[in-house]
C-alpha positions as CSV (number, residue, x, y, z in Angstrom):
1,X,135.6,196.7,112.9
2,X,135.7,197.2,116.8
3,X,134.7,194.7,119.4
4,X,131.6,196.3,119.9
5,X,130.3,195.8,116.4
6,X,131.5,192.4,116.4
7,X,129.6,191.5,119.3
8,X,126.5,193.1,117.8
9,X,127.0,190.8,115.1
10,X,127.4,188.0,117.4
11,X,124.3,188.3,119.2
12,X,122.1,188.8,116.1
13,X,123.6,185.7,114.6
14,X,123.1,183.8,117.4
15,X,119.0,185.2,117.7
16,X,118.3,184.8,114.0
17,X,120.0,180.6,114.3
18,X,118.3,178.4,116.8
19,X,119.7,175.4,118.2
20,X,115.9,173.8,118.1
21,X,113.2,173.7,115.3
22,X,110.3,175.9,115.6
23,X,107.2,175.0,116.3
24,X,104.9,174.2,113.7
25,X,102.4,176.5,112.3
26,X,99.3,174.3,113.1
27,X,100.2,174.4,116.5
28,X,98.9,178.1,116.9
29,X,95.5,176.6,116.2
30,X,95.6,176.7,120.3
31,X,96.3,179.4,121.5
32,X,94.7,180.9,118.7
33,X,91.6,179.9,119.6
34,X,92.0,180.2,123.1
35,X,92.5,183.6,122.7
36,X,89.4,183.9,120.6
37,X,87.3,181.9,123.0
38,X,88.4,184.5,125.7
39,X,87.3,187.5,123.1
40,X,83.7,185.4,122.8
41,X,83.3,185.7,126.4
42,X,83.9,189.6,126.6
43,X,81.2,189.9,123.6
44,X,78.6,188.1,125.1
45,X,79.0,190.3,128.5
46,X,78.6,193.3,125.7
47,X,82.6,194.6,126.0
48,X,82.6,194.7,122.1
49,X,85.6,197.0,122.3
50,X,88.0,194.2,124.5
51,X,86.2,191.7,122.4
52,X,88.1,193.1,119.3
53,X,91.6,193.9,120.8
54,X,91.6,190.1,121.4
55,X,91.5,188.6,118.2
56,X,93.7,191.6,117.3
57,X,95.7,189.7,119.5
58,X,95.2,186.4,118.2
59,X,96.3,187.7,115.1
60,X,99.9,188.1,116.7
61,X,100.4,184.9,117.1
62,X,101.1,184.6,113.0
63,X,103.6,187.2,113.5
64,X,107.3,186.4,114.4
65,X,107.9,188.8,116.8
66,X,109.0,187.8,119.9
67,X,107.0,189.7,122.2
68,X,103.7,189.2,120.9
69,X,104.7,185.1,122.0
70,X,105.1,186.4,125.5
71,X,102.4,189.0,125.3
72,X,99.8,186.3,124.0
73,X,101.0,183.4,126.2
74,X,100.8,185.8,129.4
75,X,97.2,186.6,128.4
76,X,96.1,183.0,127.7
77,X,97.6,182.6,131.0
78,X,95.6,184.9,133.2
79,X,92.5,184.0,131.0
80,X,92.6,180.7,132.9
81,X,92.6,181.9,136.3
82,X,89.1,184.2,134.9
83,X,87.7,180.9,133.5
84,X,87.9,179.6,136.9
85,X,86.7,182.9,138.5
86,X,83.6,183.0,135.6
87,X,83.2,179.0,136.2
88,X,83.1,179.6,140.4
89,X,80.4,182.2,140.2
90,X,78.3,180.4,137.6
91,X,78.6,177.1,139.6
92,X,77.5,178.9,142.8
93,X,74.4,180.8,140.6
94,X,73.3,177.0,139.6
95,X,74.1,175.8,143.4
96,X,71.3,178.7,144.7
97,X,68.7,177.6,142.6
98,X,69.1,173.9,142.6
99,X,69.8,173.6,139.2
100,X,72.4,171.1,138.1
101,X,76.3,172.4,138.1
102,X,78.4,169.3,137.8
103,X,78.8,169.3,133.5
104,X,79.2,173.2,133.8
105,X,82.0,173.2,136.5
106,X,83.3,170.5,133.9
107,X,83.2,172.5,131.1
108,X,84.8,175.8,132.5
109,X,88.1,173.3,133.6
110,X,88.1,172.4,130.3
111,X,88.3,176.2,128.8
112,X,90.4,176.9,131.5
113,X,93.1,174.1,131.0
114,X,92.8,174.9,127.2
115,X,93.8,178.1,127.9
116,X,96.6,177.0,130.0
117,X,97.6,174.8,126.9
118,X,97.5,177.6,125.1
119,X,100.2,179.8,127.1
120,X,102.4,176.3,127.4
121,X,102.5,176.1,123.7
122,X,104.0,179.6,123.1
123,X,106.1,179.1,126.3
124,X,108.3,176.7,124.7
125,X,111.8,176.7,122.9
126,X,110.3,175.3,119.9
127,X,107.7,178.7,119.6
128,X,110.6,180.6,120.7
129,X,112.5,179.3,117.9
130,X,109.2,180.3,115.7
131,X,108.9,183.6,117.1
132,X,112.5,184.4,116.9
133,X,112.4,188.4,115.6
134,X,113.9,190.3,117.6
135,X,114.3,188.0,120.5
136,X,117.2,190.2,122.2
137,X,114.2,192.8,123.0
138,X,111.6,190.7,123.5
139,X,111.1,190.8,127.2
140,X,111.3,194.4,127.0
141,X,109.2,194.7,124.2
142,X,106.5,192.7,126.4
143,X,106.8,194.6,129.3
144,X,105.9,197.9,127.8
145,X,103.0,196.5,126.1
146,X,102.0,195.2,129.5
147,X,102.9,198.7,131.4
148,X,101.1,200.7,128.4
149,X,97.9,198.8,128.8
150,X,97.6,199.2,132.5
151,X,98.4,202.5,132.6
152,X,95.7,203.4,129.9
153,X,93.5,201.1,131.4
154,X,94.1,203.0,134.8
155,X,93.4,206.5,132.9
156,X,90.0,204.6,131.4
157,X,88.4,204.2,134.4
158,X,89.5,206.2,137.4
159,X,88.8,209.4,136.4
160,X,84.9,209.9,137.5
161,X,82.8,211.6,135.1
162,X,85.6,212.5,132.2
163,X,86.2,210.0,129.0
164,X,89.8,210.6,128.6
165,X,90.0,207.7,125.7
166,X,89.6,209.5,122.5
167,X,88.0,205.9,120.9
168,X,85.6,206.0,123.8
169,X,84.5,209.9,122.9
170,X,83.7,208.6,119.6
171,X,82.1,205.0,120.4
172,X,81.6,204.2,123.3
173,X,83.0,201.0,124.6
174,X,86.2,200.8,122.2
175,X,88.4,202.5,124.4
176,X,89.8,198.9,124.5
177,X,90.8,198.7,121.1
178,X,92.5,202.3,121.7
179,X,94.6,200.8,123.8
180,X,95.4,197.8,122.3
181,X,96.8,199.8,119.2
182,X,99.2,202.0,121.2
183,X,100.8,199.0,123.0
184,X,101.7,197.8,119.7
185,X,103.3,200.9,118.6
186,X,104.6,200.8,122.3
187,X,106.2,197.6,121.5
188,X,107.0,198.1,118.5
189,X,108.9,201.4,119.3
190,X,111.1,199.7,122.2
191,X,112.4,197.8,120.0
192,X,113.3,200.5,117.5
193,X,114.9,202.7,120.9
194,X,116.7,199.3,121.6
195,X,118.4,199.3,118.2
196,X,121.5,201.5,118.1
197,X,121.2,201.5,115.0
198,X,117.5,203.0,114.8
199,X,117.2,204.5,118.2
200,X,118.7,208.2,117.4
201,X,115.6,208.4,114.4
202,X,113.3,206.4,116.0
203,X,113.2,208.8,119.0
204,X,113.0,211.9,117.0
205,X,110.2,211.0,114.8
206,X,108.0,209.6,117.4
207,X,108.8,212.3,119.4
208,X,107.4,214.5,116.2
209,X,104.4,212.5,115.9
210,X,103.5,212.4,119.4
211,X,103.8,216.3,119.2
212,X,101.5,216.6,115.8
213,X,98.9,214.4,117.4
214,X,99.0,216.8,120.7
215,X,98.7,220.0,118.3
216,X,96.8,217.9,115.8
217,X,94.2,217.6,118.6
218,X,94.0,220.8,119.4
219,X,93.5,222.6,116.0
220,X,90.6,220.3,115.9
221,X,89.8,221.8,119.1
222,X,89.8,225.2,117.9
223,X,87.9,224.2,114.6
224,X,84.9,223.3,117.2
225,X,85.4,219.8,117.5
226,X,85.6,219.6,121.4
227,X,85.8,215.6,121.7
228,X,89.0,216.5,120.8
229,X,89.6,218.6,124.0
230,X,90.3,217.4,127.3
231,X,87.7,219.0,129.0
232,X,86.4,221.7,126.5
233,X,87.9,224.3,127.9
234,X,91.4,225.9,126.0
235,X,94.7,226.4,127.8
236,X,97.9,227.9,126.3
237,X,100.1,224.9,125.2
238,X,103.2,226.6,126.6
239,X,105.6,224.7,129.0
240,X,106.5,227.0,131.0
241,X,103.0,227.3,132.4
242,X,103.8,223.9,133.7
243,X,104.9,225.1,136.8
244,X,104.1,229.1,136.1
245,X,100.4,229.0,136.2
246,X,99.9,227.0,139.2
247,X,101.9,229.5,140.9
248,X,99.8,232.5,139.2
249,X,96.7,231.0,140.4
250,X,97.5,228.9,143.6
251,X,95.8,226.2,142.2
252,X,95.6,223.6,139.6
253,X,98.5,221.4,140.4
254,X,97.8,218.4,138.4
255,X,100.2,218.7,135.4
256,X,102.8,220.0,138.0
257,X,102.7,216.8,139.8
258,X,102.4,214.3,136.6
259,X,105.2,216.5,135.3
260,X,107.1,215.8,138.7
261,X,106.3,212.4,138.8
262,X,107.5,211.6,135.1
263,X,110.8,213.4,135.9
264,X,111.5,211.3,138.8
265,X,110.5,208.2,136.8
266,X,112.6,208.9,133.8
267,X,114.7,211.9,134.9
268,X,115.3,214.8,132.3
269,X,114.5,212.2,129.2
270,X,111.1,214.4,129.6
271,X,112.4,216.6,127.3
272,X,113.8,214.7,125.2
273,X,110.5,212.2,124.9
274,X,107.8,213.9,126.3
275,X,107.7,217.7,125.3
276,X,105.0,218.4,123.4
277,X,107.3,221.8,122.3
278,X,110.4,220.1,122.5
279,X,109.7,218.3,119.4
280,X,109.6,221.7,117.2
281,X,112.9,222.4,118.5
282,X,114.3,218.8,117.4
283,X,112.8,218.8,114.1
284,X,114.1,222.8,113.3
285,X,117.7,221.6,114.5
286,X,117.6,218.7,112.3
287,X,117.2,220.8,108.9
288,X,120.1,221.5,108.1
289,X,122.8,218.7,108.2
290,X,126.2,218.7,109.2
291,X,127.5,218.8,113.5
292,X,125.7,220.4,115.7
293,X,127.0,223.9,116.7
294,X,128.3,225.1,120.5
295,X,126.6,227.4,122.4
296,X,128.5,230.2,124.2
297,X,129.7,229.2,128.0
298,X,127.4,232.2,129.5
299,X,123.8,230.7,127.5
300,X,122.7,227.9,129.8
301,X,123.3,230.7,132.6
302,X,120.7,233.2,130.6
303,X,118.1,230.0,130.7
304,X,118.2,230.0,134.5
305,X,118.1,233.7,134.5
306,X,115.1,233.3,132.1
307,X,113.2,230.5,135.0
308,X,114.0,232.5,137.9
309,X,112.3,235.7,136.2
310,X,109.7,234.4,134.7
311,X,108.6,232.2,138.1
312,X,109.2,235.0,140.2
313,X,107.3,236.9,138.0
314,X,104.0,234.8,138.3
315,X,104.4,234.8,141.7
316,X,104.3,238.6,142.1
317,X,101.3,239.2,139.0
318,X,99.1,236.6,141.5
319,X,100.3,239.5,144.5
320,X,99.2,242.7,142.6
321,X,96.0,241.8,141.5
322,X,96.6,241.8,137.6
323,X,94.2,240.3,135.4
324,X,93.9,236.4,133.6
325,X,93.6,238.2,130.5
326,X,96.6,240.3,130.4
327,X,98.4,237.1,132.1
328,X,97.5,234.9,129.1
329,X,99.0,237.9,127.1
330,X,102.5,237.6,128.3
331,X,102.0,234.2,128.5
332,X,101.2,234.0,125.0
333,X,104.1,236.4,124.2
334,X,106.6,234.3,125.8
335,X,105.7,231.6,124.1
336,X,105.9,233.3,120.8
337,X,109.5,234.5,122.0
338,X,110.6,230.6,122.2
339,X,108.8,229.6,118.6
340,X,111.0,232.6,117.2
341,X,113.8,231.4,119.1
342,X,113.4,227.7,117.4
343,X,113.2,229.2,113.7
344,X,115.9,231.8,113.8
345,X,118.8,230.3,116.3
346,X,117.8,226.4,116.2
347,X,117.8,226.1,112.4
348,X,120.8,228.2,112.2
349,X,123.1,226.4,114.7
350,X,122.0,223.2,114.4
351,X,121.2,222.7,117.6
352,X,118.1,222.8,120.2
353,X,118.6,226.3,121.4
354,X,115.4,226.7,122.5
355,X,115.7,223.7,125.0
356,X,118.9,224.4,126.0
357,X,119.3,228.1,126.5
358,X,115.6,229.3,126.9
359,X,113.1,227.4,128.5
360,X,112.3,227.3,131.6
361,X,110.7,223.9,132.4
362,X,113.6,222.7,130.7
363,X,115.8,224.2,133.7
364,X,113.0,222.2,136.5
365,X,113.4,219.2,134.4
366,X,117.3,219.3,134.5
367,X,116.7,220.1,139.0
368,X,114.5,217.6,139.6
369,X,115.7,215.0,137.3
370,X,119.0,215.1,139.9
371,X,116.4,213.8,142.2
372,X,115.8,210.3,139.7
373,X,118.5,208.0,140.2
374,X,119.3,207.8,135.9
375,X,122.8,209.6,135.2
376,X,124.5,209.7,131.6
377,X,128.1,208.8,132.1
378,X,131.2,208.4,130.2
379,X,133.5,205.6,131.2
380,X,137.1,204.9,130.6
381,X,136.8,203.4,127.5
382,X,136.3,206.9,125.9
383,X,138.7,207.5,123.7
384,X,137.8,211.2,123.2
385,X,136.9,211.0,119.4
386,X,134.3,213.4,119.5
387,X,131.3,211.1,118.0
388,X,129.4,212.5,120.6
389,X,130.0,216.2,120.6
390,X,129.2,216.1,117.5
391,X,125.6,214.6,117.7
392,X,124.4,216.5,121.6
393,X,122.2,219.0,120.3
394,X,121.3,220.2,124.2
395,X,124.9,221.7,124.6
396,X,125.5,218.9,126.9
397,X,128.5,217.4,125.5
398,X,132.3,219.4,125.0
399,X,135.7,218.2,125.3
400,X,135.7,219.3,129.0
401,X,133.0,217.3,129.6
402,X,133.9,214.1,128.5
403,X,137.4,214.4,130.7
404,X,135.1,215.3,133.4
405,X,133.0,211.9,132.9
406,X,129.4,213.4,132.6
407,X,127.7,215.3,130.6
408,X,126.5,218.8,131.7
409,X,123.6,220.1,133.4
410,X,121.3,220.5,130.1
411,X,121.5,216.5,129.6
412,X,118.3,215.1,128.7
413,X,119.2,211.6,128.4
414,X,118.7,211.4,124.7
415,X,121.0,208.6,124.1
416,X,122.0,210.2,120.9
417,X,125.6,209.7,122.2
418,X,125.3,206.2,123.2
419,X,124.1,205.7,119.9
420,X,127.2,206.7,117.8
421,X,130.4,205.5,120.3
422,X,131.5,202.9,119.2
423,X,133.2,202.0,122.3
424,X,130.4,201.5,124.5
425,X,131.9,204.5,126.6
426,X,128.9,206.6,126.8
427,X,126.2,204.7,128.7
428,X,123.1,204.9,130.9
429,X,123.2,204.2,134.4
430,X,121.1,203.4,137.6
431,X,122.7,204.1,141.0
432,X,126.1,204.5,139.7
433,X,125.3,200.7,137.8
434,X,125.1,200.3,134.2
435,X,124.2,197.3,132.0
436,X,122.7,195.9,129.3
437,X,119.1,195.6,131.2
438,X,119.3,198.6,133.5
439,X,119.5,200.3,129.5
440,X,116.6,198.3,128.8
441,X,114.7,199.2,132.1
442,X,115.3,202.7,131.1
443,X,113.8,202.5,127.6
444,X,111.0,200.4,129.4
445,X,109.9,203.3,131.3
446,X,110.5,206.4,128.9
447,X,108.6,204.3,125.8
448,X,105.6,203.5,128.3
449,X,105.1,206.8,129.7
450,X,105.1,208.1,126.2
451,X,102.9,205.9,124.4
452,X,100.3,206.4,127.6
453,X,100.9,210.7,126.8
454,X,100.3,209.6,123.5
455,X,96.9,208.5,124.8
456,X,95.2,211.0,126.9
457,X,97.9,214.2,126.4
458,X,95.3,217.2,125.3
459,X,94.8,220.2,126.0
């Protein structure tokens, strides 16, 4: 058994023994309550929808995970401070008319300190002790619940005059409860990407299901069901048009920009967690077992050759005048070419060929992810056995490689490899930095910004 392993058994001793009793189960009665006093509020101002994802919420609390403690205690907590707010304005309503205000500005401290209670309750070592599943991730866990729900929340209501919440399409007001479900999964995910022992599966099958919701959106799309369309209208779902149709037309740069802005965030892990096509490959290389096959040296030199052309040759249909229709066309064909790519040389070798010797976004992805500051390195403890060769399925990993101390330019930050050294060699890092929470700062990000794709991503 190595020292790593050991130490992995260490720390989940030492998280499933506390040093204190937990907390009794009739304590809850608090901030279970408190939490469902805050959902009676929303309902009587008519927010059914935020109504409901709060007693979801209150429902955590007889969970033992350890981030829905911190999740629930941080909402009790900012409930108070909108008691106060809500108990302000009605005091100053009363004030205006000269009605009396003095048992009402009593009685919204009270809801407010209960609240407060509340959070203290599940903020102490005695809940922690209750709450004590998976408490190495539980911060992280919590933060990308938090993350996921603002940034859904953001998509909710700043785009003016588009309903980009399916739940909201369908009945209006429950975008709320929307999001409330895919912070869970959010959470629940992190702590699955946390797990060395998960992370490798748990990344490819919710990679997969983000994909068959994407596709499973559209098909509904295409069966006439346009709620299921971003804005009614149909656009090829081929990644390369990323970047190649903006440059056909001149304009329409949004998914360019959210596609730079993700890289940045996350570096190349965009095609490893956020490829709506990506996914196809994954799942084709994964059915037949055994190690991964090895492209040729010359391949990831044919997928640049591939970007340059078919970039340049956007460019120059926009210059000649040729037709959307017979622009979709080769469009279209292309991305045919790349699905017959997946089943015939993917399958075959073992290995995401399509990724990492044919698509162009995949090339921008790799270039601008040099921009993010996340690397994949290999320290010294490598002790070149190979674990990892024989897991990269983006031709990223060889022998020459791992003398070299990186992987090569095709990386997507997969973490496959991390996930199978035993000697900790192989390991994110931030600046040159690496440790255990600039790993889990990483997952953070990539498992936010795909649960919120996992919310509004349609075509």
């Amino acid at each position: 058994m190595t020292e790593l392993q050991k130490m992995d058994e260490r720390v989940a001793e030492v998280s499933s023994v506390s040093p204190v009793p937990p907390l009794k189960g009739w304590w809850l009665i608090v901030p279970v309550l408190g939490l469902c006093i805050l959902a009676a509020h929303f309902l009587r101002f008519g927010d059914t929808g935020l109504s409901v994802a709060l007693v979801a919420m209150a429902l955590l609390c007889f969970t033992r995970q350890g981030w829905a403690r911190i999740v629930c205690a941080l909402t009790l907590f900012l409930g108070a401070f909108l008691w106060v707010k809500t108990g302000i304005e009605f005091v100053q309503i009363r004030m205006a008319v000269g009605q009396p205000w003095v048992r009402l500005a009593v009685i919204m401290s009270g809801v407010s300190a209960f609240s407060l209670l509340g959070a203290w309750i599940l903020s102490l070592e005695r809940s922690a002790s209750r709450f004590y599943k998976r408490s190495e991730t539980a911060l992280s866990q919590a933060v990308v619940f938090c993350l996921t729900c603002a940034g859904l929340w953001l998509c909710r209501v700043m785009p003016k005059g588009m309903t980009l919440l399916l739940a909201d399409r369908f009945f209006s007001g429950s975008g709320s409860v929307e999001i409330f479900a895919i912070a869970v999964y959010a959470a629940w995910l992190c702590g699955l990407l946390l797990n060395r022992k998960t992370q490798r599966k748990a990344r490819s099958y919710a990679w997969a299901f983000f994909s068959f919701v994407f596709f499973g959106q559209l098909a509904l799309g295409l069966l006439g069901f346009t709620s299921f369309l971003m804005t009614g209208s149909l656009h090829l779902p081929v990644p390369a048009l990323i970047v190649a149709g903006p440059l056909f037309r001149g304009s329409g740069f949004f998914m360019l920009i959210l596609f730079s802005v993700s890289v940045l965030l996350v570096g190349s892990a965009w095609c490893s967690h956020l490829c709506y096509i990506g996914a196809w490959d994954d799942r084709l290389s994964r059915l037949n077992k055994g190690k991964t096959g090895r492209l040729p040296s010359w391949a990831p030199k044919v997928r640049i050759a591939i970007a340059a052309v078919v970039f340049v040759a956007a460019v120059g249909l926009r210059e000649v005048g040729v037709a959307t229709e017979i622009a979709v066309l080769l469009a279209a064909l292309f991305g045919l070419a790349g699905v017959a790519v997946m089943v015939l040389l993917s399958r075959k070798m073992k290995m995401m060929v399509h990724c990492s010797a044919f698509c162009p976004l995949g090339v921008m992805s790799n270039l601008v992810g040099k921009l993010s500051p996340w690397r994949l390195k290999f320290s010294k403890a490598c002790t070149k056995c190979n674990a990892c060769v024989a897991v990269c399925r983006y031709n990223a990993i060889t022998e020459e490689r791992l003398e070299a101390g990186s992987p090569a330019f095709s990386c997507s930050l997969c973490r496959d490899c991390t996930a199978v050294c035993k000697h900790g060699a192989a390991e994110v890092r931030f600046l040159g930095f690496s440790s255990p929470r600039i790993t889990h700062s990483f997952v953070v990000l990539v498992t936010s910004l795909h649960a919120i794709f996992l919310g509004v991503a349609r075509m």
